[in-house]
C-alpha positions in Angstrom: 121.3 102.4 84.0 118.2 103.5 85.6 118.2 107.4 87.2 116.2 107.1 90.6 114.7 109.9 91.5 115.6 110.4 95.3 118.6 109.2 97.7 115.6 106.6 99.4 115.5 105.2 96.1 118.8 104.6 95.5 119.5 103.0 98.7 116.7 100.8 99.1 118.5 99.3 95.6 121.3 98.9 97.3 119.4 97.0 99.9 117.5 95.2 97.4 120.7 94.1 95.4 122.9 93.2 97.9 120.3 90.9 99.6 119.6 89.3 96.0 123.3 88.9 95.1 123.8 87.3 98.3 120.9 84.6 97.8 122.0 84.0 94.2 125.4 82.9 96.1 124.2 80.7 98.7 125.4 83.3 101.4 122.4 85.2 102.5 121.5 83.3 105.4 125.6 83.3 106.5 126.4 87.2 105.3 123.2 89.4 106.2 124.4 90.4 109.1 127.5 91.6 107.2 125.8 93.4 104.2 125.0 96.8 106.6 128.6 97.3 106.9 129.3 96.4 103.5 126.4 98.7 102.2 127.5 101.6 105.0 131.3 101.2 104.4 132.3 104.8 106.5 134.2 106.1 108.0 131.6 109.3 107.2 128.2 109.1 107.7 126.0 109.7 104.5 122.9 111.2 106.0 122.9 110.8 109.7 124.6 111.9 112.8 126.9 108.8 112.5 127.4 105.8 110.6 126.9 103.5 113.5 123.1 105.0 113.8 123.2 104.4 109.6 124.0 100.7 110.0 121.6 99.9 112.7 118.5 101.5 110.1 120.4 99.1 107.0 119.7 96.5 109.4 116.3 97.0 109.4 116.3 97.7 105.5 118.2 94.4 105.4 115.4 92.3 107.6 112.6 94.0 105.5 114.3 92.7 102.5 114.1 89.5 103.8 110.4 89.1 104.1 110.0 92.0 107.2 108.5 90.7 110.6 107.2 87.6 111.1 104.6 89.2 113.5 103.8 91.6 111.2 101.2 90.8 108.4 101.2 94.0 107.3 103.2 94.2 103.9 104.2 97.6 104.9 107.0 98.2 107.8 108.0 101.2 109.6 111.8 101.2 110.3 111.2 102.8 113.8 115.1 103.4 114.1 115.2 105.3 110.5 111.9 107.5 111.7 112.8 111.1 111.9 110.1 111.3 114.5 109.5 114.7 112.6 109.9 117.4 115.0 107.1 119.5 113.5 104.1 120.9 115.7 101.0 120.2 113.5 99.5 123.3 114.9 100.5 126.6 115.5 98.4 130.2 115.9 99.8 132.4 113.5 99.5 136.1 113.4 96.2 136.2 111.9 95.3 135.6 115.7 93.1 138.8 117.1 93.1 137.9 120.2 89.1 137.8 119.9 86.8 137.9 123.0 85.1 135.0 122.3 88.0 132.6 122.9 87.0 129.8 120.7 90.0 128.1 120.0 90.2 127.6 123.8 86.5 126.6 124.3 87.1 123.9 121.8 90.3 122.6 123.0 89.4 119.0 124.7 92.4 118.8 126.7 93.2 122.9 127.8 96.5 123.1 125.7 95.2 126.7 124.6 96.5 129.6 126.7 96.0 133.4 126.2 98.8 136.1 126.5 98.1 139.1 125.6 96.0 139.6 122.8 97.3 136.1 121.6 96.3 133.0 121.7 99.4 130.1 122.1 99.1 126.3 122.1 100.8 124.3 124.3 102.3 121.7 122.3 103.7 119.1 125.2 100.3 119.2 125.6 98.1 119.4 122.3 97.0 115.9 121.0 96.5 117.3 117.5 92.9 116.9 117.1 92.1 119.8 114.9 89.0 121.4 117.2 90.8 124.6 117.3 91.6 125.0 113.7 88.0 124.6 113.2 86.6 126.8 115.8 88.5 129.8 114.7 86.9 131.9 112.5 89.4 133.7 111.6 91.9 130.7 110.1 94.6 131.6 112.5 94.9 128.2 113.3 98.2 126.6 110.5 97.7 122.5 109.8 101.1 121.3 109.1 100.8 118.2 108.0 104.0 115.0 108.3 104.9 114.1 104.4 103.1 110.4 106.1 100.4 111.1 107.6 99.4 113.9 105.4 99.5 110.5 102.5 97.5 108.3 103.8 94.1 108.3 102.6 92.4 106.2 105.9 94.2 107.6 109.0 96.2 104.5 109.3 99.2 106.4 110.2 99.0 107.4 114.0 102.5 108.6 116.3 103.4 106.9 119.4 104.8 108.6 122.6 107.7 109.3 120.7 106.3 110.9 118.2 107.4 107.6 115.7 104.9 107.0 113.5 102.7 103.6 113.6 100.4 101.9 111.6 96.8 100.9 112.5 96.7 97.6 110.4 93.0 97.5 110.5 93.0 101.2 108.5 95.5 100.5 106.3 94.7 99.3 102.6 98.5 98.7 101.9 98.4 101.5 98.8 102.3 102.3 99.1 102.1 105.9 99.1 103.6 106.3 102.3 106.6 104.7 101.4 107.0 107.4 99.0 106.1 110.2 100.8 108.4 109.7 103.7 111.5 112.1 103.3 113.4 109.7 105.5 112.9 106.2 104.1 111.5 105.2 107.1 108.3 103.0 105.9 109.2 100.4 103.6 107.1 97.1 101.6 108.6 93.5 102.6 110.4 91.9 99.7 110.2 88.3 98.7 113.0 88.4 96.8 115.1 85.5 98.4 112.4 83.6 98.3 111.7 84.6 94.5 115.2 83.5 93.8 114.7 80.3 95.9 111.8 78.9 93.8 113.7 79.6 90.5 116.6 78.1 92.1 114.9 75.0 92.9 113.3 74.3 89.6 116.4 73.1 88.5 116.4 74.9 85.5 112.7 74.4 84.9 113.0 70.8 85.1 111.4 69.9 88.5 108.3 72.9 87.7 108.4 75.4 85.7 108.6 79.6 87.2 106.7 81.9 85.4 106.7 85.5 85.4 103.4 87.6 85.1 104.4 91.0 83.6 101.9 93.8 84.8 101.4 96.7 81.4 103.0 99.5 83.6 106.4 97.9 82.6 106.7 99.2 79.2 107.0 102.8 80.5 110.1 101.6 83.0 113.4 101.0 81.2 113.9 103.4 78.3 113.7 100.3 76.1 112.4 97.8 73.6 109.9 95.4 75.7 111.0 92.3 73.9 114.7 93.1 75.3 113.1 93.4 79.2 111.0 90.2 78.5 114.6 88.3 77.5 116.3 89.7 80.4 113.7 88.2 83.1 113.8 84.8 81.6 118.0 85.2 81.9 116.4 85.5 85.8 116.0 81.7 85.6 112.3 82.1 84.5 110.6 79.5 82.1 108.3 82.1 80.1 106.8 85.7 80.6 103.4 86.5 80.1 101.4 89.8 79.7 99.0 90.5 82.8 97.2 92.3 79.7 96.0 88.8 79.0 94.3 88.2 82.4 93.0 91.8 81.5 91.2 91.0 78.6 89.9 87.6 80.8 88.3 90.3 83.3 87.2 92.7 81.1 84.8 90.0 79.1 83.9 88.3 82.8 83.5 91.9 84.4 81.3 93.5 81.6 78.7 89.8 82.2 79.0 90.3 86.1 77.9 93.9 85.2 75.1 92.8 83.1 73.3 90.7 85.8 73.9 93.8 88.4 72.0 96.2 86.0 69.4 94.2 85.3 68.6 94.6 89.6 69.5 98.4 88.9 72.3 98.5 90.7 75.7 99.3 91.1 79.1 97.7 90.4 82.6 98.8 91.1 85.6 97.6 89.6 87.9 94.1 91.8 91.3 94.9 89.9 93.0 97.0 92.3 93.3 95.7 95.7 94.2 98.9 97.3 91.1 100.2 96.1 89.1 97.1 97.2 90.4 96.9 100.6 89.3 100.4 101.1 86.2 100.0 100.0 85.8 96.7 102.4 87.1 99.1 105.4 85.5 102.3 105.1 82.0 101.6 103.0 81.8 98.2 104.3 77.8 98.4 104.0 78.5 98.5 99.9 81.3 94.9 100.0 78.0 93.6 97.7 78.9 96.2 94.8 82.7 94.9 94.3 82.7 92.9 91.2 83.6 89.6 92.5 85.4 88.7 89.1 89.0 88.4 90.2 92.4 90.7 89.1 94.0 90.0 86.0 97.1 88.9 88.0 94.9 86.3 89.4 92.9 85.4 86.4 96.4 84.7 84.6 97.8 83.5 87.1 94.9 80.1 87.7 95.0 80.0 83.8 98.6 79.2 84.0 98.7 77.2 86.7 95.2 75.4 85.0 97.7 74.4 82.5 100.7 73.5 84.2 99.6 72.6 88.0 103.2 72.1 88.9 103.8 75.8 87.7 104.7 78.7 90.1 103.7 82.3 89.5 105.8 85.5 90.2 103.8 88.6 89.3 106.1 91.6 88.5 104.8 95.2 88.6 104.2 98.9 90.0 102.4 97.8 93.1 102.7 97.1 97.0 99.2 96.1 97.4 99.5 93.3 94.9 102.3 91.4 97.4 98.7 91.8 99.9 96.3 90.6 97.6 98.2 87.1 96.8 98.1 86.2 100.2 94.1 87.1 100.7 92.1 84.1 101.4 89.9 84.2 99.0 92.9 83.6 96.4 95.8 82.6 98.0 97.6 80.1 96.5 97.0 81.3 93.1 100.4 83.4 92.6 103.1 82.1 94.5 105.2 85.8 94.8 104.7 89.5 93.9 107.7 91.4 93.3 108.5 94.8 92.7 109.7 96.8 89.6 112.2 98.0 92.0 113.1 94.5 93.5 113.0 93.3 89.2 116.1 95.7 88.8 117.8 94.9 91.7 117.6 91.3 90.5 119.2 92.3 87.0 121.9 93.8 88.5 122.8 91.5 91.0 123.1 89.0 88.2 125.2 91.1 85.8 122.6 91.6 83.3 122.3 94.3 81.0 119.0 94.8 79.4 120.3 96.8 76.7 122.1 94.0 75.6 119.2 91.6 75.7 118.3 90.0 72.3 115.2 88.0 71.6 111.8 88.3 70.3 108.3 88.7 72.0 104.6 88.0 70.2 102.0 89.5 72.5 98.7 88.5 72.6 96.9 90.9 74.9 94.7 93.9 73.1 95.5 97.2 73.1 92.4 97.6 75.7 93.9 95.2 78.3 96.7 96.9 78.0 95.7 100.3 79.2 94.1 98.8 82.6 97.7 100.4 83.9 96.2 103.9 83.5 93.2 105.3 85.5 90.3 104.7 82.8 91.5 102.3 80.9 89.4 99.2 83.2 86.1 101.7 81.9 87.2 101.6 78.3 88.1 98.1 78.5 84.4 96.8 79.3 83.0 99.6 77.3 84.9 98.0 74.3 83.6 94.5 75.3 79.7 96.1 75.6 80.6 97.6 71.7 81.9 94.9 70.4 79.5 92.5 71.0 76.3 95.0 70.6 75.0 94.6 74.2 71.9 96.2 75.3 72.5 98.0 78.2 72.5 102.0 79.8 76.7 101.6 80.7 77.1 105.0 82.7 81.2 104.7 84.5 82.4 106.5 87.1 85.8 106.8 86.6 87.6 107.9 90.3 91.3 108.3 89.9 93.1 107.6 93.1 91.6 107.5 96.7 90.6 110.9 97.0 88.1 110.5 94.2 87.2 107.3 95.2 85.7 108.2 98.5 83.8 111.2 96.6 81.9 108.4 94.7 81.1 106.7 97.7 80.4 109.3 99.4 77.5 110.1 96.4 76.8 106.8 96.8 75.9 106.6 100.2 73.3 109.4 99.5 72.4 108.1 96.5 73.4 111.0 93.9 76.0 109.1 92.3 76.0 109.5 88.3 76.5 106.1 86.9 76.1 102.3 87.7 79.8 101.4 87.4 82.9 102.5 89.4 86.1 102.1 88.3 88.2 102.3 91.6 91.6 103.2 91.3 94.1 103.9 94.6 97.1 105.3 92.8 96.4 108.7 91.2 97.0 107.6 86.8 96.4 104.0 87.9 99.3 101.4 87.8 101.7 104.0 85.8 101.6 106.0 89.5 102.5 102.9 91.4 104.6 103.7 95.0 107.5 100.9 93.7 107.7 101.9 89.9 111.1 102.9 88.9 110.6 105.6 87.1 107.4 108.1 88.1 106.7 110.3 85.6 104.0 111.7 83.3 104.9 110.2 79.8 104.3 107.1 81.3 100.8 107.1 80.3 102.1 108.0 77.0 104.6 104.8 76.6 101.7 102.8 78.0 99.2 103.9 75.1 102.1 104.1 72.5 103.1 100.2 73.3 98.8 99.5 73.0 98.8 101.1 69.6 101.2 98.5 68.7 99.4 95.2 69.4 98.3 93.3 66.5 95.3 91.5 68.2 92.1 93.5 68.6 90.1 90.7 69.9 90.3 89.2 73.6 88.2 86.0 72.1 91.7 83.9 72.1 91.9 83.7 75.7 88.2 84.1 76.9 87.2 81.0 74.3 90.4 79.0 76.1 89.2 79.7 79.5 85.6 78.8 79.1 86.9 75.5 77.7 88.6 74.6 81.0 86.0 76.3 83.1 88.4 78.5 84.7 87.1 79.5 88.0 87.0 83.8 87.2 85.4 84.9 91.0 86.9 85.2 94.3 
């Protein structure tokens, strides 16, 4: 039994399992309007003023779990019911104020919500618009920021309050990074789930007879259930799933196609960044826009896996399973939609196991893994760098191979930033949104820092060294590797 680590956890699972028991039943389409009640039984409330105000937010859980808003193509929803709407004045004049002559604070103030009383400055806050000119303009710092758990997250500004003071997202600012999700005390932002439909296309292979369901493992999942991998990998394909394949493997497919994409940009002096992490890519699309050239065009592991399998089986659908909201984004880009059918959640994986009664810990089985121990580590912030550098190694290239390795958003924008004026220190960028990469993932289970550790324990273990079995296989079929 997993131990979540907050109340928003635990009943977004409950969310999550319900809907998933209900589809495994035939009943979703008949019951969902029951499960709210079901989940929210009463007569007490858990959290809020009452339990008819609880319901009508598991209502909105319960449509999110069902693939969210049709008008909304954002993968991220705000539950405006469940918003707290957080009553907390951003700023505030403390008592560092010295009631100064020179009235800055005021002077700066676009919309005259500063008043003077006294010897103090005050701000009046039906009227302040929270644009931060007065906590600039004093020069004494007497001006407190109090950032919402939200907005204070997100890393673009996508986050902006209505009237109401409910929060709202600016779809063309947000990268779909997840954090969020997490960071909201209330639950209130939440990732669509595909799991009915997940369950539907399993369903509907007939027991792998009409096509065959795959499931496409991302690394991060070794460091998840407090368990042998080979006992995980048994319990998905009790799911209804045909086989389970390592992402690892598209990994070591990008890292060989990555490092000869970043042979032809050196040779032009330039400067490549890294295509595996979508967050990180869409951000880079948004905010440097002038550098879209520099994104290594080679395509995610999830992807690169995902056309290999489907190269071999063209009847074959893909479910990618892992850490990451942004991934359920990136299968439905353009440029590679099609490629992996569903992308589903370590959260929405457990909620499947449980709905279905299965205990992993009673899972028996075996697993041979192909992927190296390099592919491996692409779940932790530097292990993409280490990855190509390996490649550049092993095959004695020529080339001056100077990374950059930015670990979450923050640090990406710095390198941008040096970038933009070129200072930056190095020709390649490894981009990734999540600070520790993959293991720091907004719908992991379990986040925690021994996760890096289980990652690079499980890498030790793999018996392959060489990422020629797969890169020789693809170059046979001439499997398309660019977006």
């Amino acid at each position: 039994m997993i131990k979540f680590q907050s109340n928003v956890q635990v009943i977004k699972f409950e969310v999550l399992k319900e809907v998933a028991k209900a589809a495994m039943e035939d009943r979703l389409l008949q019951d969902y309007k029951k499960l709210p009640k079901k989940i929210i039984k009463g007569p007490k409330p858990r959290t809020r003023c009452c339990i008819y105000k609880e319901r009508a937010i598991m209502k909105q859980r319960v449509r999110a779990a069902m693939g969210g808003k049709s008008n909304n193509k954002n993968i991220i929803e705000v539950l405006d019911i469940a918003c707290d709407a957080c009553p907390i004045n951003r700023f505030t004049i403390t008592e560092a104020c010295r009631g100064c002559l020179a009235h800055r604070c005021s002077e700066a103030c676009p919309v005259g919500a500063i008043y003077h009383v006294g010897q103090r400055a005050y701000i009046n806050q039906n009227i302040c618009i929270e644009c931060g000119k007065c906590r600039d303009a004093c020069q004494y710092n007497a001006v407190s920021d109090v950032m919402r758990p939200c907005r204070g997250s997100c890393p673009t500004g996508a986050l902006t309050l209505d009237e109401d003071k409910t929060v709202v997202i600016n779809d063309d600012l947000c990268v779909q990074c997840g954090i969020c999700i997490v960071q909201c005390p209330f639950g209130a932002i939440m990732d669509k789930s595909f799991i009915a439909d997940i369950i539907d296309i399993i369903k509907h292979s007939r027991g792998n007879t009409k096509y065959k369901t795959y499931a496409v493992v991302a690394p991060a999942i070794v460091s998840q259930f407090n368990t042998e991998f080979f006992k995980v990998v048994e319990a998905i394909k009790k799911l209804g799933f045909y086989d389970v394949i390592e992402a690892a493997e598209g990994a070591d497919l990008v890292a060989h196609y990555e490092t000869e994409e970043f042979l032809e940009k050196s040779k032009e002096d330039g400067v490549m960044t890294t295509s595996c992490c979508p967050a990180f890519v869409k951000y880079a699309e948004i905010t440097y826009p002038q550098f879209k050239d520099n994104i290594s065009s080679t395509v995610s592991p999830m992807i690169a896996i995902s056309r290999l399998i489907k190269e071999k089986d063209e009847k074959a659908k893909v479910v990618f399973i892992g850490p990451c909201v942004a991934k359920k984004a990136e299968a439905m880009r353009e440029d590679v939609k099609g490629d992996t059918d569903f992308v589903m959640s370590f959260e929405e994986l457990y909620a499947m196991l449980v709905a279905k009664d299965i205990k992993i810990e009673d899972c028996q089985g075996d697993f041979n893994s192909k992927a190296t121990p390099n592919a491996k580590m692409f779940a932790r912030s530097a292990g993409v760098t280490e990855a190509i550098k390996n490649v550049i190694d092993k095959e004695k290239i020529d080339v001056d191979f100077k990374p950059v390795t930015c670990n979450g958003l923050k640090e990406c924008d710095k390198a941008f930033k040096m970038l933009k004026v070129g200072r930056l220190n190095g020709n390649f960028v490894e981009g990734m949104a999540c600070v520790d990469g993959c293991i720091g993932g907004p719908v992991n289970l379990i986040r925690r820092k021994q996760n890096a550790k289980k990652v690079n324990d499980y890498a030790k273990e793999s018996k392959n060294v060489n990422g020629d079995y797969i890169v020789g296989e693809s170059k046979k079929i001439d499997l398309h590797m660019h977006r």
